[in-house]
N, C-alpha and C positions, 0 to 999 in steps of 0.2 A: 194707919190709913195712908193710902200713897194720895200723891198730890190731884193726879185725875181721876179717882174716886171722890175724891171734898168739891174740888170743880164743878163734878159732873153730882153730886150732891147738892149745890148751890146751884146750879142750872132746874133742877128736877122741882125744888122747893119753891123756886120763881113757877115754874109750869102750875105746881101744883096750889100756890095761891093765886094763882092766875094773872100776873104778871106778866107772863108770855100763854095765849092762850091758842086752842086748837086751829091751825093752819098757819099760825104767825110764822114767819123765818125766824131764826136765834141768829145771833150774828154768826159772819161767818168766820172759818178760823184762824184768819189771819185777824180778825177784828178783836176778836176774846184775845188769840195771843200776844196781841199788843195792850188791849184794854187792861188785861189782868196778871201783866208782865208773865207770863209763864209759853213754855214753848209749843210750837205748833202740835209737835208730837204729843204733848200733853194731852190739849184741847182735842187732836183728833183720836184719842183713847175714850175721852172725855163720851166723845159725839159717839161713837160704837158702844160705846157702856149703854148710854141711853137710850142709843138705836134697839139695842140688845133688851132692853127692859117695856119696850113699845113705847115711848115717851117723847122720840122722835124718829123722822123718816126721812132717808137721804132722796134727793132728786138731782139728778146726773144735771150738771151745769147749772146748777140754779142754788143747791143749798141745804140745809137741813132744818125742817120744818117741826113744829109741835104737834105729835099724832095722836093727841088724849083730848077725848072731848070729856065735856062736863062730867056727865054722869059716871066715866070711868078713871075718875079720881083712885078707887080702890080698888081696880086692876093687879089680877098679879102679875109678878113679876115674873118674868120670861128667863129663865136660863142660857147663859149665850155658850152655844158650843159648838164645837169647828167644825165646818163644814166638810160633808167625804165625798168623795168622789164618786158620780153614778155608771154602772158599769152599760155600757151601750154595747149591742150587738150590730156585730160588723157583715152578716148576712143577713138579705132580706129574702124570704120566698114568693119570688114575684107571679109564682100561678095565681098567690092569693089577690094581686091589683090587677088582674088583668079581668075584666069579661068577657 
């Protein structure tokens, strides 16, 4: 088991006794990476594992939050996988906006 998987296993264990409960921030990751002497990169594997698993949810400038409420204690687990690129079309046919 690699080191941000056991982390992000001890993070999920606190959520899931409720320790850190639905909306709480987790520290953030300079805080664990100091708190738990291991490195940032770690901790932010760590926080995508668990983003990845709906356990937490990032908010651009502020942090990452506990996204599991009570009753979805036994939630399953979310597959994380890479993201593809959506193909967008580069004409529009603008008879169709106009009336």
């Amino acid at each position: 088991m690699k080191l941000y998987e056991k982390f992000a296993n001890d993070i999920e264990r606190l959520i899931r006794q409720r320790v850190y409960r639905h909306g709480d921030r987790v520290p953030s990751v300079r805080q664990a990476s100091q708190q738990h002497r291991i490195s940032i990169t770690t901790v932010l594997h760590a926080y995508l594992l668990l983003e990845s698993r709906g356990l937490l949810e990032s908010r651009p400038q502020s942090g990452y939050f506990v996204n599991l409420r009570h009753d979805d204690n036994h939630a399953p687990v979310r597959e994380l996988r890479p993201s593809k690129p959506i193909a967008i079309s580069s004409s529009v046919d603008m008879s169709r906006l106009v009336l």
